[in-house]
C-alpha positions as CSV (number, residue, x, y, z in Angstrom):
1,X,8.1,-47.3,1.1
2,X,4.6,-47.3,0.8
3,X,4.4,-50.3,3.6
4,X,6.6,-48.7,6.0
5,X,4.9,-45.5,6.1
6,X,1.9,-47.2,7.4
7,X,3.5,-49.3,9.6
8,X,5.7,-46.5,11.0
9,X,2.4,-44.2,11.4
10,X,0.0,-47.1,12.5
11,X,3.2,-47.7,15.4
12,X,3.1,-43.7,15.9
13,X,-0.7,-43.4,16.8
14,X,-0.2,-46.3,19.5
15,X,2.6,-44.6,20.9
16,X,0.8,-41.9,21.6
17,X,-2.2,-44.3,22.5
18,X,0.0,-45.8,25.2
19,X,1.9,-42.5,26.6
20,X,-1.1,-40.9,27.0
21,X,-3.2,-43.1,28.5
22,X,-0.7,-44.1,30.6
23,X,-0.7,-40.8,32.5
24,X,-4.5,-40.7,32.3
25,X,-4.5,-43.8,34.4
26,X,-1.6,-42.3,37.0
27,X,-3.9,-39.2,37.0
28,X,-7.3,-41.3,38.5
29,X,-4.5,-43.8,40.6
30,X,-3.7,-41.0,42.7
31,X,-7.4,-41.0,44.1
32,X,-10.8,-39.4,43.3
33,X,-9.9,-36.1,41.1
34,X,-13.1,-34.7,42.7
35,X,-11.3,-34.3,46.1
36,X,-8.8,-32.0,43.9
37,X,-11.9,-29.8,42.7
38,X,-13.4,-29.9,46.4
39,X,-9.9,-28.4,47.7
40,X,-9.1,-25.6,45.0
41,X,-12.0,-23.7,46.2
42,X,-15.1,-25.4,44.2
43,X,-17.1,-25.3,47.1
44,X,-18.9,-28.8,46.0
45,X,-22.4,-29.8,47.6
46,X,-23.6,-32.9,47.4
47,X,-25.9,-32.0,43.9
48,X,-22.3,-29.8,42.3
49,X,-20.5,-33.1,42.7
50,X,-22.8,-35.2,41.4
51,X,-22.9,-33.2,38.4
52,X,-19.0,-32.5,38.2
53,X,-18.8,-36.2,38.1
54,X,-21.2,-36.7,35.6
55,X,-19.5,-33.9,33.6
56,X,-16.1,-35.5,33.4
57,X,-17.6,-38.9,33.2
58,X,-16.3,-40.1,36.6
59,X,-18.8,-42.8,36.7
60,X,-17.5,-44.7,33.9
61,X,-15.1,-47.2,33.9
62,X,-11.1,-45.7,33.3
63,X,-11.2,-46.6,29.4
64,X,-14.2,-44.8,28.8
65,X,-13.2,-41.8,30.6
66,X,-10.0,-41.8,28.3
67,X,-12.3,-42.3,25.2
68,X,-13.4,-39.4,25.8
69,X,-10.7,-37.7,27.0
70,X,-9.0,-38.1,23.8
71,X,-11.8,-37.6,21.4
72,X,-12.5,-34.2,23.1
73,X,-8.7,-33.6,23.0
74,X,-8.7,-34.0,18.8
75,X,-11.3,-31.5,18.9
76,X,-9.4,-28.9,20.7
77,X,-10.7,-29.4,24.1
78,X,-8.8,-30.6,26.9
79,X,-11.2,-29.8,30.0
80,X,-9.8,-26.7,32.5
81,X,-7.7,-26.0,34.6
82,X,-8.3,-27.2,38.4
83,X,-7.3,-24.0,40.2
84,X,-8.7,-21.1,37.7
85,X,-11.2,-22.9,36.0
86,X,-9.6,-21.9,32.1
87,X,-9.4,-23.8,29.3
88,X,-6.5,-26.0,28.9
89,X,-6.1,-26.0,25.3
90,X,-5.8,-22.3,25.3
91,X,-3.1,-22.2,27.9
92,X,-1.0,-24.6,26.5
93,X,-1.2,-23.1,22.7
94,X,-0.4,-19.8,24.6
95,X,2.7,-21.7,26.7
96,X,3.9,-23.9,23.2
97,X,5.4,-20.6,21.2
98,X,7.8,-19.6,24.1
99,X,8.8,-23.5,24.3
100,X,9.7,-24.1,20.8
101,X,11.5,-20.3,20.4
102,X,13.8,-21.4,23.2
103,X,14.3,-25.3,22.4
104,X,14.7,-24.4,18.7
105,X,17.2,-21.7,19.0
106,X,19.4,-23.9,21.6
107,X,19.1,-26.9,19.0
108,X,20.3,-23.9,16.6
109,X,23.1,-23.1,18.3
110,X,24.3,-26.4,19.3
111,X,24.0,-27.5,16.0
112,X,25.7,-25.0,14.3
113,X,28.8,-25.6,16.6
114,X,28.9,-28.9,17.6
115,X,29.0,-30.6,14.2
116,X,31.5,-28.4,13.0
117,X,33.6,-29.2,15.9
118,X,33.3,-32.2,15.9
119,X,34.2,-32.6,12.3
120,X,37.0,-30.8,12.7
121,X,38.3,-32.6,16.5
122,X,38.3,-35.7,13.6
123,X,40.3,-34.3,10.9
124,X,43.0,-33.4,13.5
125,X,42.8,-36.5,15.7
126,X,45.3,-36.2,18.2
127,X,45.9,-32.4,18.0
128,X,45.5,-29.4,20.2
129,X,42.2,-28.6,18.5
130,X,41.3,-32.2,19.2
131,X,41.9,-32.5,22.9
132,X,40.3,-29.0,23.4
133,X,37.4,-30.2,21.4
134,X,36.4,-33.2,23.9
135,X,37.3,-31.5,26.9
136,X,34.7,-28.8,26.0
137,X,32.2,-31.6,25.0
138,X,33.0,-33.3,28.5
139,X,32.2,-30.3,30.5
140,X,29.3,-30.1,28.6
141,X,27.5,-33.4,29.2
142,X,29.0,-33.4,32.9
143,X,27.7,-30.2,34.5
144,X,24.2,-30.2,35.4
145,X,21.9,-27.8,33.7
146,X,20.6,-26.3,36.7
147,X,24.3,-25.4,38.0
148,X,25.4,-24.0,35.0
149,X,22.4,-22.0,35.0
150,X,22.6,-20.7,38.4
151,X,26.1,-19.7,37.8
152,X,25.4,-17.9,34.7
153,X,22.5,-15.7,36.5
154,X,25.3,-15.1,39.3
155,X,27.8,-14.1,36.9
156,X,26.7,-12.5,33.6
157,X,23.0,-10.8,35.3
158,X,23.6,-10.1,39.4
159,X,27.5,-9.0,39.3
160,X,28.2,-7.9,35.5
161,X,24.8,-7.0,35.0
162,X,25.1,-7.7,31.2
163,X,21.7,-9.6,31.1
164,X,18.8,-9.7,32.5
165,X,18.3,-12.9,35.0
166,X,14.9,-14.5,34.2
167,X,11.5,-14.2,31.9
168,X,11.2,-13.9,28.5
169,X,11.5,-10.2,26.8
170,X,8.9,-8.8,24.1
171,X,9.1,-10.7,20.7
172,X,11.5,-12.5,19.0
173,X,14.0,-10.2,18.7
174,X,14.5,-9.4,22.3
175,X,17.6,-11.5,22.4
176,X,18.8,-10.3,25.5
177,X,16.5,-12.4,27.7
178,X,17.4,-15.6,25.2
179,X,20.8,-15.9,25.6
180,X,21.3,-17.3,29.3
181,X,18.7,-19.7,28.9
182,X,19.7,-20.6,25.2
183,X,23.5,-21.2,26.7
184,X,22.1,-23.3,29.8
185,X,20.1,-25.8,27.6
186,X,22.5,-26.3,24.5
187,X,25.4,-26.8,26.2
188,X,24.7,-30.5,26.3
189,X,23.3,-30.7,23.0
190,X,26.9,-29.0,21.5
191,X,28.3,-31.8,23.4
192,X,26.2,-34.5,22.4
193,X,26.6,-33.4,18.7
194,X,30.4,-33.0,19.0
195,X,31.4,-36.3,20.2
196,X,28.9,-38.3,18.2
197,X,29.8,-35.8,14.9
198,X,33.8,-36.6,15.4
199,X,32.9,-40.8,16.5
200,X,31.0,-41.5,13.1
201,X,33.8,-39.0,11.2
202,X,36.7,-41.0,12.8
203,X,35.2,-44.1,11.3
204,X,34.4,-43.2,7.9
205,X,37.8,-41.5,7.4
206,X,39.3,-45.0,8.2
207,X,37.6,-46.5,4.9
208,X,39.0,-47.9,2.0
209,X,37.6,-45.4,-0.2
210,X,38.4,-42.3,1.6
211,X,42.2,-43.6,1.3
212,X,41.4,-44.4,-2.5
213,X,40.4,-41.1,-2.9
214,X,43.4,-39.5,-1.2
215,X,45.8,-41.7,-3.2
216,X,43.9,-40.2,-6.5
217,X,44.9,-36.6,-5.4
218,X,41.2,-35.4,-4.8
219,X,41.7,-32.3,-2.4
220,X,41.1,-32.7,1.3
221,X,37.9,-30.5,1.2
222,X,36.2,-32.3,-1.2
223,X,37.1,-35.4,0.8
224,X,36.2,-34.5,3.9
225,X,33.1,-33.0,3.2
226,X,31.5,-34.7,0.4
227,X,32.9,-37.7,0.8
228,X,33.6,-38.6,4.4
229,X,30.8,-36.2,6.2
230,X,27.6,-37.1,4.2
231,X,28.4,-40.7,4.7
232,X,28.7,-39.7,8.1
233,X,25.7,-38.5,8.6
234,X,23.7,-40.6,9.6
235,X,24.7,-40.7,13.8
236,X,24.5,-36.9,13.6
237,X,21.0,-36.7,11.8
238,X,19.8,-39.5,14.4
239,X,20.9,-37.6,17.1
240,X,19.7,-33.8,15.7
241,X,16.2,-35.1,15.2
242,X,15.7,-36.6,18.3
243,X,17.4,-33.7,19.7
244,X,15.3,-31.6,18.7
245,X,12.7,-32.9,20.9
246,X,14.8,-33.0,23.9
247,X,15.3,-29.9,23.5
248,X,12.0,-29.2,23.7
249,X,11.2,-31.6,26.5
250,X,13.9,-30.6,27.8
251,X,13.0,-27.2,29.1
252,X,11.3,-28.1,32.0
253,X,14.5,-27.5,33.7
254,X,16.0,-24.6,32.2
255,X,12.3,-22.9,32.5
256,X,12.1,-23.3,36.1
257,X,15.6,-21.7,36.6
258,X,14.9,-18.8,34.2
259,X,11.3,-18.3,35.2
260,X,10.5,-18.7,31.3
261,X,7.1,-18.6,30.4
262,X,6.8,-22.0,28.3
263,X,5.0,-25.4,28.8
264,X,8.0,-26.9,31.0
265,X,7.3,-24.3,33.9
266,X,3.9,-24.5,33.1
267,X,4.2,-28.7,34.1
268,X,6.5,-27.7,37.1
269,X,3.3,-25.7,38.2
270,X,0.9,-28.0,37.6
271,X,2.4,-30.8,39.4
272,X,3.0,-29.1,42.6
273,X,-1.1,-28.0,42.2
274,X,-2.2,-31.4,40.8
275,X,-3.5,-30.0,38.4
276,X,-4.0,-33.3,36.3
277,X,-5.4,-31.8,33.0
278,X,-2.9,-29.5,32.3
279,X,-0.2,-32.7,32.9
280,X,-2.1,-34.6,30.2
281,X,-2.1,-32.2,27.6
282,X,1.7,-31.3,28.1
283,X,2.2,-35.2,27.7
284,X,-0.2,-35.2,25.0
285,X,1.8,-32.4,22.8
286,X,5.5,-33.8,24.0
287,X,4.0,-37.0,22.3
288,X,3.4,-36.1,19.3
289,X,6.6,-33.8,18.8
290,X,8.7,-36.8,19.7
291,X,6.9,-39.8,17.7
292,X,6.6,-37.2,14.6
293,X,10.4,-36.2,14.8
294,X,11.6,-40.1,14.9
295,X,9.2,-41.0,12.1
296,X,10.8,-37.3,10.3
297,X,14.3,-39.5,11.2
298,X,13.2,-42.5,9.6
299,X,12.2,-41.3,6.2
300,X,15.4,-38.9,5.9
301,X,17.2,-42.2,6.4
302,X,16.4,-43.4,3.0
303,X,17.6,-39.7,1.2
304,X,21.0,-39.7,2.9
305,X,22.1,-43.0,2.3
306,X,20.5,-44.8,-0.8
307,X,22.0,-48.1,0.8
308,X,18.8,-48.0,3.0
309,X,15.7,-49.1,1.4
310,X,12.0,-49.3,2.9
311,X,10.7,-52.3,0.9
């Protein structure tokens, strides 16, 4: 176990290595990044550009500028912002909370309904419940975000009036401005969950042993859910953790539509202004949640099913 945890975190830090610098190098390939500062109102002379330059170590080759890029970054600063001149660490640390409260609470939501559906499409294969079950789950993965967003603003906030159509209320308990967007960005997730939740049940409840236990008289319960889920598990835990993270990334999107204030509107922004630090710190964070998650994934592996060992 020991072994693997190294290896899985050595892997980890050159994900991130590689995503990262990946974008720094798109960043300086789309030409000088002092001809962004000269057009958002810098007013560089010849003397200010030489210094500008010198500040974000534009003379050095592109590995050294991400050298320091990134050992600046694990300190906590990330340069400013092109156009207001702020810092970009506290921007996105003020952007992160409103991401994570609406990507958690969709994952929350899907979750709680898409596994249990899905467990229960399997038990009744071939039912009423069952062919509802899928048809929800297809609608869900076939209707873009963006549409199903629209329409609920046009339903549910301009002609019932029931909620209000964009931005984020005041705290977390201001659920009113939550719900449209939490509906828009977990209906794919419920699907996702419910077919791969009924696929992995459908299979296990075809084992030897789930018969065996049947034939024994052990109620249908204990056999469904003790038996047949947890070793089921496994496609649904792969899919929740990494989820999880698309849910967060995922916002971008439903952001936009809803005017949320979170770090996917925020990168929306920033690429229509160029505003190439801001995309590297969103890139930076987005990283990190989704390397941490899968190695999260990898470990919980070994706890769910003792048939997996890391030797």
């Amino acid at each position: 176990m020991r072994r693997f945890i190294i290896r899985r975190f050595v892997f980890s830090l050159v994900s991130i290595v590689v995503a990262t610098f990946s974008v720094f190098v798109l960043s300086r390939a789309a030409g000088d990044p002092l001809l962004l500062y000269a057009n958002s109102g810098y007013g560089l002379t010849a003397e200010s550009e030489v210094a500008l330059r010198k500040k974000l170590a534009l003379d050095r080759p592109v590995p050294v500028q991400y050298a320091l890029w990134l050992g600046r970054t694990l300190k906590g600063d990330m340069g400013e912002t092109i156009l207001d001149r702020k810092p970009v660490f506290r921007i996105v640390t003020q952007r992160l909370p409103s991401t994570i409260h609406l990507g958690a609470t969709a994952f929350l939501l899907s979750f709680l309904i898409g596994i249990p559906l899905g467990v229960l499409s399997a038990v009744t294969r071939g039912s009423i419940w069952d062919y509802v079950g899928r048809f929800i789950a297809l609608l869900g993965q076939a209707v873009p975000q963006f549409w199903l967003g629209l329409v609920l603003i046009l339903v549910f906030a301009v002609h019932w009036q029931i909620f209000p159509a964009a931005l984020k209320g005041d705290g977390l308990l201001d659920v009113k401005h939550l719900v449209l967007p939490t509906i828009t960005l977990a209906a794919g997730g419920f699907a996702f969950y419910m077919r791969i939740t009924r696929n992995a049940m459908l299979q296990v409840l075809d084992s030897e042993y789930i018969r065996l236990a049947r034939a024994k008289g052990v109620s249908n319960r204990v056999v469904i859910w003790k038996h047949a889920f947890k070793n089921a598990l496994i496609q649904p835990l792969t899919g929740m953790t990494l989820g999880l993270t698309g849910f967060l990334t995922g916002t971008v999107l439903v952001e936009t539509v809803f005017a949320w204030p979170g770090m996917g509107n925020m990168a929306i922004t920033a690429v229509n202004n160029n505003d190439f630090p801001i995309l590297q710190a969103v890139v930076f964070f987005f990283t990190i949640l989704f390397v941490s998650m899968t190695f999260i994934t990898d470990l919980l592996y070994a706890f769910i099913d003792p048939r997996i060992r890391y030797d």
